[in-house]
C-alpha positions in Angstrom: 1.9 -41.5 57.4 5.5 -43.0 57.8 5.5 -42.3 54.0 4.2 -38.8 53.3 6.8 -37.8 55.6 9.8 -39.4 54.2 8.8 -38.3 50.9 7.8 -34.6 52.5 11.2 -34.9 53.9 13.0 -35.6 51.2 11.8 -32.9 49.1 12.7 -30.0 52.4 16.1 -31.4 52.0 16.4 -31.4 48.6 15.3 -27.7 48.8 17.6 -27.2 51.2 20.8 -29.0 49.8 20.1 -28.2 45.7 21.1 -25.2 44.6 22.6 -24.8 41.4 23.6 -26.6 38.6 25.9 -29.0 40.9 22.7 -30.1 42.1 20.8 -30.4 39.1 24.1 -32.6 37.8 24.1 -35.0 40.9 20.0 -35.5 40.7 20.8 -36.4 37.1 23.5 -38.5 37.5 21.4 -40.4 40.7 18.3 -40.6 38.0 20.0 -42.4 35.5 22.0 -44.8 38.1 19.0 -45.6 39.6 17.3 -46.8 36.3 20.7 -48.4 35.5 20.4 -50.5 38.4 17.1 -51.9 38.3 14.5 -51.7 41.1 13.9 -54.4 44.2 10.6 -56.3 43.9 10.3 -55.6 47.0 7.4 -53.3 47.7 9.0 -51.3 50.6 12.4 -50.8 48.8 10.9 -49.9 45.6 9.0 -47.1 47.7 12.2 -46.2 49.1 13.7 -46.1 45.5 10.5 -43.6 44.1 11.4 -41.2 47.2 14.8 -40.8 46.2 14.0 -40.1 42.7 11.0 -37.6 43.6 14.0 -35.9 45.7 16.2 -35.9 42.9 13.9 -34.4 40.9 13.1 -32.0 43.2 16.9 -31.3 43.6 17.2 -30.5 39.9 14.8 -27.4 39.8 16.0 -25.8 43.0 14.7 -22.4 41.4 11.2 -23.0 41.7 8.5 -21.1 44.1 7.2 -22.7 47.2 4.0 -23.2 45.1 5.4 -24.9 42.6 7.5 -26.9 44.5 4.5 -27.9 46.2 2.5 -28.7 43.1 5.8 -30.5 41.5 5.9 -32.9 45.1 2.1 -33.5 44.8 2.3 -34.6 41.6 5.4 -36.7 42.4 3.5 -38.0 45.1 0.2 -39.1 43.2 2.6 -41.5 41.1 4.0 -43.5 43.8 1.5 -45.9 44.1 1.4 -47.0 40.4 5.1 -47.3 40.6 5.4 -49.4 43.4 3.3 -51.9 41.5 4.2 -51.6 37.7 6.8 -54.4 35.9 10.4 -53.4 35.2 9.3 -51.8 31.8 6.3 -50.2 33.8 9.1 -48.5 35.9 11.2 -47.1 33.9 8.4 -45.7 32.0 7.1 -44.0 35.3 10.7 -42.8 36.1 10.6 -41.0 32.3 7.5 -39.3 33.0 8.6 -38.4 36.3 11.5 -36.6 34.5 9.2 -35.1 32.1 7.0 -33.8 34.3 9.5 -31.9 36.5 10.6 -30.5 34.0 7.3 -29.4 32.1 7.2 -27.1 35.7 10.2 -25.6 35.7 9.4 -24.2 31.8 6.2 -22.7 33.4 7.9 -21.4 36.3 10.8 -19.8 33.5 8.2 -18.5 31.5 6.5 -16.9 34.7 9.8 -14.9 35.5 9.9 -14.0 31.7 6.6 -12.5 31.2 7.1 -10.9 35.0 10.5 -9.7 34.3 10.1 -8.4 30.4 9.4 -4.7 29.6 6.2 -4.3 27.7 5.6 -0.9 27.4 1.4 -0.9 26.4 0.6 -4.7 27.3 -3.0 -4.1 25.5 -1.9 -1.9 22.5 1.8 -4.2 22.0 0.0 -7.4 22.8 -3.9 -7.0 22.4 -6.4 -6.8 25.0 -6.7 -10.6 25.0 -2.9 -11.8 25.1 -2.7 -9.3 27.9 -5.4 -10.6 29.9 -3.8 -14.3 29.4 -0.3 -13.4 30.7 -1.7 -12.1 33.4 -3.5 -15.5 34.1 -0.7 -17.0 33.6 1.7 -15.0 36.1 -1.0 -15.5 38.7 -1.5 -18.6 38.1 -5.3 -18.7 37.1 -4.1 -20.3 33.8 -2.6 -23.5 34.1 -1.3 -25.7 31.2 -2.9 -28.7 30.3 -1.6 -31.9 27.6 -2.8 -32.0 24.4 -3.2 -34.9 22.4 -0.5 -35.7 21.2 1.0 -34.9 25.3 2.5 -31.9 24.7 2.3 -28.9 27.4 -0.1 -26.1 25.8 -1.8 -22.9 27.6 -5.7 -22.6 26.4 -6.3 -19.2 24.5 -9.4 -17.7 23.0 -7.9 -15.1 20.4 -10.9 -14.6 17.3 -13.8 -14.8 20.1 -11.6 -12.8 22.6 -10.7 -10.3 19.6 -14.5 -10.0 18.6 -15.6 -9.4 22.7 -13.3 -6.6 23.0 -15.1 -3.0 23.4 -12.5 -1.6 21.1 -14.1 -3.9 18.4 -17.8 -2.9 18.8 -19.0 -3.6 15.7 -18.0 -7.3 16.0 -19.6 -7.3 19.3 -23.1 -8.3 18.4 -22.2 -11.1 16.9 -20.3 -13.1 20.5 -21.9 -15.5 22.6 -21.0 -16.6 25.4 -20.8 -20.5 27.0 -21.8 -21.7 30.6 -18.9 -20.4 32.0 -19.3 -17.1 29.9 -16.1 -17.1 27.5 -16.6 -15.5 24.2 -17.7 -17.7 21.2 -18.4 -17.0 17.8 -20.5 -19.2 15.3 -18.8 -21.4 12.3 -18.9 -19.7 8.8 -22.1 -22.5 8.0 -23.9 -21.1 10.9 -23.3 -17.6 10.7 -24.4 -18.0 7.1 -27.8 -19.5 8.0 -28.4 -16.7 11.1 -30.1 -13.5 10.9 -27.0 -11.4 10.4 -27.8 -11.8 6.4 -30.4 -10.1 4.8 -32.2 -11.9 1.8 -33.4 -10.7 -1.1 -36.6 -10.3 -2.4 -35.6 -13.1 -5.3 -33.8 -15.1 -2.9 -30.5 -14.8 -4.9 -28.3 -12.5 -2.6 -27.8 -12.3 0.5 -26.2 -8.9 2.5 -24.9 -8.5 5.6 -24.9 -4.9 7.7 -21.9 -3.4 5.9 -23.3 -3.7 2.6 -21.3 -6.8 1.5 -23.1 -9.1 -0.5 -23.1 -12.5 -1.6 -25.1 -15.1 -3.9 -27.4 -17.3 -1.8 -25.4 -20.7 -2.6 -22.6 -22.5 -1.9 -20.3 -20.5 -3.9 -21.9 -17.1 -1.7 -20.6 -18.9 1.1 -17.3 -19.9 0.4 -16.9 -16.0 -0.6 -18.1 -15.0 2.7 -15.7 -17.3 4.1 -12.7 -15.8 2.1 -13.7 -12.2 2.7 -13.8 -12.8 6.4 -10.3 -14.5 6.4 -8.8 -11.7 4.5 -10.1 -9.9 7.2 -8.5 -12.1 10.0 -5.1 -11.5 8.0 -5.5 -8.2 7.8 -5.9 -7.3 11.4 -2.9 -10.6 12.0 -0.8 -8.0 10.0 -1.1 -4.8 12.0 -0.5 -7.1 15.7 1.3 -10.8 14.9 0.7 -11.2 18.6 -3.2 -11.3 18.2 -2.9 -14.7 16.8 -5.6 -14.3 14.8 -4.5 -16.7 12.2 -5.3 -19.4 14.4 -9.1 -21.4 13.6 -10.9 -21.5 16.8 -13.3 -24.7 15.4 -9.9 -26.9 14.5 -7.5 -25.1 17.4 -4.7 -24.9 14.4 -3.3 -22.6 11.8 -5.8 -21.4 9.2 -5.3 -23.5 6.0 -7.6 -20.6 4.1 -5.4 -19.0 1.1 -5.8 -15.4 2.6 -2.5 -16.8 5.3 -0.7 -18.8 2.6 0.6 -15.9 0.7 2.0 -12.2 1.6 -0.4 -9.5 1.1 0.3 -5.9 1.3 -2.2 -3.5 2.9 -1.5 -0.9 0.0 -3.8 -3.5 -2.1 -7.0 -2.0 -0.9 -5.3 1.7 -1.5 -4.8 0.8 -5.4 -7.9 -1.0 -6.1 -7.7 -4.6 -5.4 -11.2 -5.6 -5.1 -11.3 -6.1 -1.2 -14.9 -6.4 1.0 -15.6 -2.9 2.2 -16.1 -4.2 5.8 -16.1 -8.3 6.6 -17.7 -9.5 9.4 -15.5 -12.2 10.6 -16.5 -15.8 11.8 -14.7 -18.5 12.5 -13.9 -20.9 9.3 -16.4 -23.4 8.4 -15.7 -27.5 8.9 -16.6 -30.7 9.8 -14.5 -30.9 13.1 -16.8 -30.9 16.0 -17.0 -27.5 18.1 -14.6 -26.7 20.7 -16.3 -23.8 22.6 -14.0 -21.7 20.7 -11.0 -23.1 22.4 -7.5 -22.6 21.3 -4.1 -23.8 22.4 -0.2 -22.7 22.4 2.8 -23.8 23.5 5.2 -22.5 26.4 7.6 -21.8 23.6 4.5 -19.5 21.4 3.8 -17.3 23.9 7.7 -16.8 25.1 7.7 -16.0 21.6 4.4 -13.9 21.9 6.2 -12.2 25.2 9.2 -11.2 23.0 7.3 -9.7 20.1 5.5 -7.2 22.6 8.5 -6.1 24.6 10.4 -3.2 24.4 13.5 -3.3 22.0 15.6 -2.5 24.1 18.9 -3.8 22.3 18.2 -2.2 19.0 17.1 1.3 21.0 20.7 1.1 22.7 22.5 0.7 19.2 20.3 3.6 17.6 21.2 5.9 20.9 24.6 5.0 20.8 24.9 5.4 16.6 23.5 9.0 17.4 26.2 10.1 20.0 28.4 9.4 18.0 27.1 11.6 15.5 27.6 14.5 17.9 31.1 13.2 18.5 31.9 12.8 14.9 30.5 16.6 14.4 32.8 18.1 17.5 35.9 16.8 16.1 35.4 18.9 12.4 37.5 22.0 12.3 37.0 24.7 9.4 37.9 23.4 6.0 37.0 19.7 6.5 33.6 18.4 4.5 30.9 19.4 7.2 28.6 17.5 5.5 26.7 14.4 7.5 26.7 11.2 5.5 23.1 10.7 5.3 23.9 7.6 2.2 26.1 6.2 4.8 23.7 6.5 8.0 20.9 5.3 6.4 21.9 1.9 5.1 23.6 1.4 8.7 20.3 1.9 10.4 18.5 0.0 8.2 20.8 -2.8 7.6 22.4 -3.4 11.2 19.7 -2.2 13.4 15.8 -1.9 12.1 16.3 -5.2 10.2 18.0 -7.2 12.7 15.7 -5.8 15.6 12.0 -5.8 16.8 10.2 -3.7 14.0 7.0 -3.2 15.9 8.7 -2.0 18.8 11.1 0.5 17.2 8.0 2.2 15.2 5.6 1.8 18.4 7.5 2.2 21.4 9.4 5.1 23.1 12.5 5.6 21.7 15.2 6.9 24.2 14.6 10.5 23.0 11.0 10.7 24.0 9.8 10.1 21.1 7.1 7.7 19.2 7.6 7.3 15.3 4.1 6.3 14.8 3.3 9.1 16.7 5.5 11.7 14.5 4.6 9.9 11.6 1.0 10.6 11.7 1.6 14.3 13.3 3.7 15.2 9.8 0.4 13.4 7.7 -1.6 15.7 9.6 0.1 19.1 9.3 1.8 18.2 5.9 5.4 18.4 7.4 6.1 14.6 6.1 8.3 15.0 3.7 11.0 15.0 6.8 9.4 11.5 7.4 10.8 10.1 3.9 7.5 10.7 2.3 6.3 13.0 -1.0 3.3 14.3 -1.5 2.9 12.2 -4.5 2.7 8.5 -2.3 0.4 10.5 0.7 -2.1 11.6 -2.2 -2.2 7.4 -3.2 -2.8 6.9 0.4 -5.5 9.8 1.3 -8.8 7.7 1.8 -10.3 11.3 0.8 -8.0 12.5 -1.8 -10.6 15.1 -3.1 -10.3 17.4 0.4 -8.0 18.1 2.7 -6.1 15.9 5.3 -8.6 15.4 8.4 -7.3 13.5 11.6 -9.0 10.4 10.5 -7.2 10.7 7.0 -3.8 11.1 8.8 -4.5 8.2 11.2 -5.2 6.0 8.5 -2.6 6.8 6.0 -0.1 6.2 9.1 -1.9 2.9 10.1 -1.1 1.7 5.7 2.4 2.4 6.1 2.6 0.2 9.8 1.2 -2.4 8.6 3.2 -2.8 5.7 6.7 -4.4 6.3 9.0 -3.0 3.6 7.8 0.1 3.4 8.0 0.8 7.1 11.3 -0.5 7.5 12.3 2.5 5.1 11.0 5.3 6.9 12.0 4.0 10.1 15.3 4.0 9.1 14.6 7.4 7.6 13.0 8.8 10.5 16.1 7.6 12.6 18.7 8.9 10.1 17.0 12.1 10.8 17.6 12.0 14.5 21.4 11.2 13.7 21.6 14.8 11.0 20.2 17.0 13.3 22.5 15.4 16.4 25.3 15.7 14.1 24.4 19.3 12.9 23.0 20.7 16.4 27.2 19.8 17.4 29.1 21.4 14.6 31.2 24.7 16.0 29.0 27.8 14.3 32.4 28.5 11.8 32.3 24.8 10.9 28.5 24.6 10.2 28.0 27.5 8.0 31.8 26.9 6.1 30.5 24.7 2.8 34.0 25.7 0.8 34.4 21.5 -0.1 31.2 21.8 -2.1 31.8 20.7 -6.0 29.9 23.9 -6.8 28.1 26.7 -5.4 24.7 25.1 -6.1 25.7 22.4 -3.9 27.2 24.4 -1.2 23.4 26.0 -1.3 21.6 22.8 -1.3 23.3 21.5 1.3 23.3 24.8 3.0 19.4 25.2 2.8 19.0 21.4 3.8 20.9 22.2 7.0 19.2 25.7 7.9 15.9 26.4 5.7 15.3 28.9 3.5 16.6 32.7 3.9 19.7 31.9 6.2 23.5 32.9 5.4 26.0 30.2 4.9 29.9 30.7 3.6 31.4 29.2 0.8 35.0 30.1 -0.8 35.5 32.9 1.5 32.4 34.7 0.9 29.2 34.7 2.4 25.7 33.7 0.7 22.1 33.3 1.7 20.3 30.1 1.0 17.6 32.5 -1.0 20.2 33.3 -3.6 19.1 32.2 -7.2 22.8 32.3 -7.9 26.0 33.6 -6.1 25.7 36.9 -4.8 27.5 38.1 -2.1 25.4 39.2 1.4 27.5 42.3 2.9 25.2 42.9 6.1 23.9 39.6 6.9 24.4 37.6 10.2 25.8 34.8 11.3 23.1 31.5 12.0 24.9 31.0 15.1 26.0 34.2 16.8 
């Protein structure tokens, strides 16, 4: 009893007396004196010893929450005994792991106040359904970490199983089972092959799953199955990094399938490439025993995982800011200076300071600060064939169109959209397109009237009308060289009676 409360004592005052890094400093600095030193043999001072090092090390993470503080002395606590009798090297060993240990809590108590404190703006959409659900575990504290193997800190995940559960998926839903505790599984590739999700043929040779994919009935039919289906993991990897998808739930590690060793653009299936209508996927076949479907990552995955769903909020502010000063740029022209905005210029500084140094997913996904949603605009403009503002000609959304024979539908829109998203390069160019955009019409909506219709440093009257109709559409009046035109003009021709596009 005498015990529990010197050591439940020692941890109130460390609460009490460390705050800050001075604290942390001096609980360091009494650590490694107190290994330097060497222990008594004596059983009472060596107890003595182990409390003063449980309050050190409660003294160095004078941040934590009164549950965690708790957990951390418990912990502390259940080691004492095996100290008191271990050998010098025993010690020191114990005093190492005490160390380790404190500060394994802490991380989890960081990464609690980073998932709590970051904005995600659609936690199910920006994360998926299932990364969601395992923050929120984690926050509350449902989910704790456990060691691995090789002793390292790891948070248990479900992500293929989870993905294939989820009522957005239904058509994988069929094909989840669930353990005693009722978590999600899915079968190995060898045991999905050999289950009733296959129909045979008459011959024996082929076998065809629901969506029409078929296969030969050997081993080479099953190591195409287990392609297709990985190409499918990748594929849906591509659209949400955050899914984790690319992780094996029968060997809890990376796929090693080609499909995630090389870059593949989702254009592939737009130009023919020879890819499985539909895959149903399964998890990867091998000799490694089952898990239950478990997974595993790192405090320092899903900090990274937290990052890649939050809002961009740093590369938001820079586009906002870059677009003020548009406006600004546009007030300060007076009559006879170039009115024209520097869309060359614009461009490659949204695309090269901003989009490709920020949070691409978030940019495209999120809400900017203008209300807006590119994906959003993007897939309006498929829809009611106003794109070419997007970047886009008809000639690239006619390669897209899933239906190139009839007319754009919503789904046709929604899928052409959900090509360009999932491809890197490509959406990095009409981001930065879309964006540029934003910064002409600030820049254009803040010219003075005289200023914006004056286009007298054009090279030529064909250029004044280009950039003329470019800034107001066709059938408006613009000036160049004294005179007045209308952006209808096949050549110059002077327009007596018309009005002014800002009076």
């Amino acid at each position: 009893m005498a015990d529990r409360m010197l050591v439940s004592g020692a941890g109130q005052v460390a609460r009490a007396e460390g705050t800050g890094k001075l604290a942390a400093a001096e609980g360091a600095t009494d650590v490694a004196g107190f290994i330097a030193e060497g222990t008594a043999v004596v059983v009472q001072s060596r107890n003595r010893e182990f409390n003063k090092a449980m309050k050190d090390e409660l003294a160095r993470n004078p941040g934590l929450t009164d549950e965690a503080y708790d957990k951390l002395y418990k912990k502390l606590k259940r080691k004492r005994f095996d100290y008191v009798y271990l050998n010098k090297r025993g010690r020191v060993k114990a005093e190492q792991d005490l160390v380790k240990e404190a500060e394994v809590i802490q991380k989890t108590e960081v990464l609690k106040n980073e998932i709590a404190n970051t904005e995600i703006e659609n936690p199910e959409k920006d994360l998926g359904p299932c990364n969601a659900a395992i923050l929120k575990d984690i926050v509350s504290g449902e989910s704790e970490f456990e060691y691995n193997e090789d002793n390292k800190p790891m948070y248990k995940i479900s992500a293929r199983p989870c993905f294939a559960d989820d009522e957005s998926n239904p058509e994988l839903n069929e094909f989840v089972e669930k353990d005693s505790k009722g978590n999600p599984t899915i079968k190995s590739y060898e045991a999905a092959w050999d289950d009733d999700r296959f129909t045979v043929s008459e011959d024996g040779k082929t076998k065809t799953d629901k969506f029409g994919n078929s296969y030969s009935n050997d081993e080479q039919g099953l190591q195409d199955f287990i392609d297709s289906s990985e190409k499918y993991w990748k594929k849906q990897q591509d659209k949400n990094p955050n899914l984790n998808l690319d992780l094996d739930s029968q060997t809890n590690k990376k796929s090693t399938n080609a499909a995630f060793k090389k870059v593949s653009s989702p254009f592939a299936k737009t130009f023919g490439a020879g890819e499985a209508k539909a895959v149903v996927p399964k998890q990867e076949a091998t000799n490694s025993p089952p898990k239950n479907s478990e997974q595993y990552m790192t405090i320092e995955e899903i900090q990274e995982m937290v990052k890649e769903g939050s809002v961009d909020k740093k590369s938001f502010s820079s586009l906002e800011t870059l677009i003020t000063e548009a406006a600004s740029d546009a007030k300060n022209r007076q009559i006879g200076e170039n009115s024209q905005f520097n869309h060359f210029n614009y461009f490659n500084s949204i695309k090269n300071n901003i989009v490709k140094n920020g949070n691409l997913r978030s940019i495209a996904t999120n809400t900017n600060p203008f209300g807006r949603v590119f994906a959003n605009d993007l897939e309006e403009s498929i829809l009611k064939g106003s794109y070419e503002k997007m970047g886009l000609n008809t000639s690239q959304v006619d390669n897209m169109d899933p239906t190139p024979e009839t007319p754009i539908t919503a789904e046709d829109a929604r899928q052409i959209s959900q090509l360009i998203l999932d491809d890197k390069e490509m959406l990095t160019d009409y981001v930065s397109e879309y964006y540029t955009n934003f910064a002409e019409q600030n820049f254009n909506a803040n010219l003075k009237p005289e200023v914006a219709q004056d286009f007298s440093t054009a090279q030529s009257f064909e250029e004044a009308k280009a950039m003329a109709t470019r800034r107001f559409g066709n059938g408006k009046n613009f000036t160049y060289q004294g005179q007045r035109f209308t952006t209808d003009a096949p050549v110059a021709s002077t327009q007596e009676d018309s009005e002014d596009e800002f009076a």
